[in-house]
N, C-alpha and C positions, 0 to 999 in steps of 0.2 A: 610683226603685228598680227594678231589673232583677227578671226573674221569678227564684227561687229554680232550681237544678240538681237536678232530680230522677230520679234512679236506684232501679230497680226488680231485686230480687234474688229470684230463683225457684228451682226445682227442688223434687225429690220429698223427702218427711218422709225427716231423717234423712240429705238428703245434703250438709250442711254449710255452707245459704246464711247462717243463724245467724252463723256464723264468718266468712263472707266479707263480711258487712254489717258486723261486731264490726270487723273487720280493716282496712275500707276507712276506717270511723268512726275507728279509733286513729292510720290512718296519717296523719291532718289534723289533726292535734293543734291547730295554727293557727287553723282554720278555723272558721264557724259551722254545727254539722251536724247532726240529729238521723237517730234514726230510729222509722218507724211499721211496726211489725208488725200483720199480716194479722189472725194469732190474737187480736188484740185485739177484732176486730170480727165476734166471731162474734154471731147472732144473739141477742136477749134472750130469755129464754123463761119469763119468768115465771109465763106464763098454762099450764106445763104441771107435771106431778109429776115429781120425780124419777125412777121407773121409767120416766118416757117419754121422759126427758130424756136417760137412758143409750142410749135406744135411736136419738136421731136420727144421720143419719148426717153425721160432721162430715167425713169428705172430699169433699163433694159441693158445687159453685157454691151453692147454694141453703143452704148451712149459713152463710152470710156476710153479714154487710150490706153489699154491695159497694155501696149507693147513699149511704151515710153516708160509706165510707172516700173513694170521690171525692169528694163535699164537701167532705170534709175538707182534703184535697190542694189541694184546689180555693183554699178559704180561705186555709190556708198558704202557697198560690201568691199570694196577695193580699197577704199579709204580717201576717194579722192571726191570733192562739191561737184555738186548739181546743179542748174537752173531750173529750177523749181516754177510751174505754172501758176497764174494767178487767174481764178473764174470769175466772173461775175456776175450774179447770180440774178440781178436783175436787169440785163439784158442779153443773159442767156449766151455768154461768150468770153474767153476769153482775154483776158486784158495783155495788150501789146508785146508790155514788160512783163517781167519774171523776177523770181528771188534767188539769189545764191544761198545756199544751204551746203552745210560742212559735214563732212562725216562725224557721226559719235560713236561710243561703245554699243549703245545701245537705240535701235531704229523701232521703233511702235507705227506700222503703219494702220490707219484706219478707214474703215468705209463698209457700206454694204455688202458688194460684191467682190471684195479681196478672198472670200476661199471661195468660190464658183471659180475661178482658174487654177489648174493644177501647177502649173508653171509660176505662181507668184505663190499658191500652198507651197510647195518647194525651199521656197527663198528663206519660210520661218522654222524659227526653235518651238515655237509657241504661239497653238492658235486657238484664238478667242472665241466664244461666241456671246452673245448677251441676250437673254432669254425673259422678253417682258410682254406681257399682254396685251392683244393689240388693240383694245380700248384706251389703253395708257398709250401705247404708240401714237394715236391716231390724235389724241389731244392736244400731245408736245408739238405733236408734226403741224398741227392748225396754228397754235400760239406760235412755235416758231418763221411760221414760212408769213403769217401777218406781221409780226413786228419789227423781223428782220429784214424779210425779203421785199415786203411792201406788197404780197399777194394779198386777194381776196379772198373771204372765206368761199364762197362759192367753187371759186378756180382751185380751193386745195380739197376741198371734196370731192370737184369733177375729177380731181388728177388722182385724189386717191382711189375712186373708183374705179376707175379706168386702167391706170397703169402702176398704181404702187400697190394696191393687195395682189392681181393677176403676177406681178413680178415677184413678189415675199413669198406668194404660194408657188410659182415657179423655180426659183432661183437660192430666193436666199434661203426660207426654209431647211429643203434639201442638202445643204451646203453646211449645217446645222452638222451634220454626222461628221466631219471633216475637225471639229475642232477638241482641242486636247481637254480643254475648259469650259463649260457651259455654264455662265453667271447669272443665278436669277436678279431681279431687280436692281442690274445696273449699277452705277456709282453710287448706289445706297447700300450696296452689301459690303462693310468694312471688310468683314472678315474673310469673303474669297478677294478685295483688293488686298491686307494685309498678307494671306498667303503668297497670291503672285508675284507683290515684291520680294517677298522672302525665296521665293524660286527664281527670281531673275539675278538677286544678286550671289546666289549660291552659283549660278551657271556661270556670274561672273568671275568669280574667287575659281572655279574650275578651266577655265581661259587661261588663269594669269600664269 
């Protein structure tokens, strides 16, 4: 068995790697592909209360088990399932259970901070970036985190303030030079998703 084709999808909260992972995934209908999201492995926190759990800062490298999600990768690259974490996102923890997840040919993992480590850069064939302006970011990020998450808009202004631009200008930004691909506007650009797919399954057909 050949190593799985693993593609790594980035950019800042909000600027629409979601969709561009969603889009590459649908466009292989054929094919065997999951994907691993970042947010899934944010740290456990069980040993803390909830007031302090509001308080840690989740755009920062150190809000992540980045040593679990390459293992993870790692095993999937092996070809053997995972337990897979489940977050939840409004109370900031964790849930008990987990999911099993099966190796496929092809692994899309996504999140903010996946090329900010060199050690999970490693792991891909292909890395993403999603390059959208952060007016547009900053909008999705407010409708999302209200409807979904059941925040306030206040508390997602305060958070953006605070810790998610100081982190996109630290972190992810920078991390911007790292990737093979740089997609303007998101899951709305067919035509750099139509190339991608046309690149992942040519890397596939060079596997077999």
């Amino acid at each position: 068995m050949s190593k799985p084709v693993v593609i790594g999808v980035s950019g800042g909260t909000g600027s629409g790697k979601s969709t561009v992972a969603k889009a590459i995934f649908e466009s292989l209908p054929d094919e065997n592909i999951l994907i691993i999201e970042q947010d899934a492995y944010y740290k456990d926190q069980s040993d803390m209360s909830y007031d302090e759990r509001i308080k840690t800062n989740y755009d920062h490298p150190l809000a992540f088990d980045t040593d679990l999600l390459i293992e993870h990768i790692k095993t999937l690259c092996k070809h053997k399932p995972i337990e897979k974490p489940i977050y939840n996102f409004s109370n900031h923890n964790r849930e008990p259970h987990t999911v099993c997840v099966k190796p496929k040919e092809i692994i899309i993992i996504e999140g903010i901070m996946i090329l900010e480590d060199k050690r999970l850069r490693d792991l891909m064939d292909i890395k993403i970036f999603v390059d959208t302006d952060a007016d547009v970011r900053i909008i999705r990020r407010i409708m999302r985190d209200i409807n979904e998450r059941g925040r306030t808009l206040e508390s997602v202004i305060e958070q953006y303030l605070t810790t998610v631009k100081p982190a996109h200008d630290q972190f992810i930004e920078p991390a911007k030079k790292y990737a093979d691909i740089i997609i303007p506007e998101g899951g709305y650009n067919r035509v750099a998703i139509d190339l991608m797919t046309t690149k992942v399954t040519s890397i596939i057909k060079e596997k077999q």
